[in-house]
Structure formats: C-alpha cells, structure tokens
N, C-alpha and C positions, 0 to 999 in steps of 0.2 A: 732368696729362693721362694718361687710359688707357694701359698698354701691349696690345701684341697681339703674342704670340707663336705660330707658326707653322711644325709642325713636316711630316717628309715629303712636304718639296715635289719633285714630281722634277725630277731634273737638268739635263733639255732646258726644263725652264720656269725655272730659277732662271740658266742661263746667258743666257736669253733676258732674264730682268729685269733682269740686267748687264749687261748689252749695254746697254739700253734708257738707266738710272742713266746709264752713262760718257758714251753719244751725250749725255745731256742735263745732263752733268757734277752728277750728283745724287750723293747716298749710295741706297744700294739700297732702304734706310729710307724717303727723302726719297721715290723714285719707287713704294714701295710707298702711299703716304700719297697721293701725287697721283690714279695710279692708282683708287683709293677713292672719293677727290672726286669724280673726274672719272663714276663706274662706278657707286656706290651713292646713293641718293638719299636725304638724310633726312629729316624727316617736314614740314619746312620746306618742301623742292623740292616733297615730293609735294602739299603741301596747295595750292603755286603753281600745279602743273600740273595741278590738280584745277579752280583758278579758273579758269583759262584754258580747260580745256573746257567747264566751262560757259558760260562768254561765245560759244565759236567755235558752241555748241549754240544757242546763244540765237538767235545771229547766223544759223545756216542756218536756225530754225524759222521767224525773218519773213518766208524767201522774199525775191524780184524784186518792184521796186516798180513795174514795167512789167506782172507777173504773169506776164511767162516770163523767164528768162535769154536774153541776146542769145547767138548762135550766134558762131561765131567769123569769118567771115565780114563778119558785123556789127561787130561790132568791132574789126576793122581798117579796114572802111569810117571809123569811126566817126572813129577815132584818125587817118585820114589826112585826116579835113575837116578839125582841127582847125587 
C-alpha cells in the first residue's frame, strides 16, 4: 500500500483532525484514510456516478406519460383516493 506523507499542515487543522481520530477512537492516520474515501472519489465512483446521470438524463428526456407532470395538488388528490 502507497504511503502519503504530508507536510505543513497548520496547527488549527491538525488539532481538529485529532480531535476528530479520538471522538471516533481512530489513529490520526486511520481518520486521515477515512476522510479520503469518504471526500475524493476514484475513478471507480466517478465512472458510477457518470452512469447514474445518464439514466436520471434518460429518465427526464421521456417526459410525463400523461404529457404534463401532475401539479402537486393533483397528487395529493390522487394519493388520498387511494
């Protein structure tokens, strides 16, 4: 596994990442690593969240199968016939 070394971090941020590490009883390492996952995405996520917009795109370019979107109104009529 890589390492990553990481110099002049300032002060008010590296007590903050210990901070962070202890509340979540990590090593500072451990919460640097999570942090990462959680924040950069690799080329894995982006190519995921690349598929998923094209579907959510697909999905709004067929439009309402009514040919307009029901108002909201209408849909709670709708939902309380049910």
């Amino acid at each position: 596994m890589p390492t990553l070394y990481v110099e002049n971090v300032p002060k008010d941020l590296y007590e903050a990442l210990r901070a962070r590490a202890k509340a979540n009883r990590a090593s500072i390492a451990a919460e640097v690593v999570s942090l990462l996952r959680e924040n950069v995405p690799t080329a894995g996520e982006l190519a995921r969240r690349k598929k998923i917009v094209k579907r959510i795109l697909h999905v709004r370019s067929q439009g309402p199968k009514t040919g307009r979107f029901p108002t909201a109104e209408e849909m709670i009529r709708e939902d309380r016939s049910r």
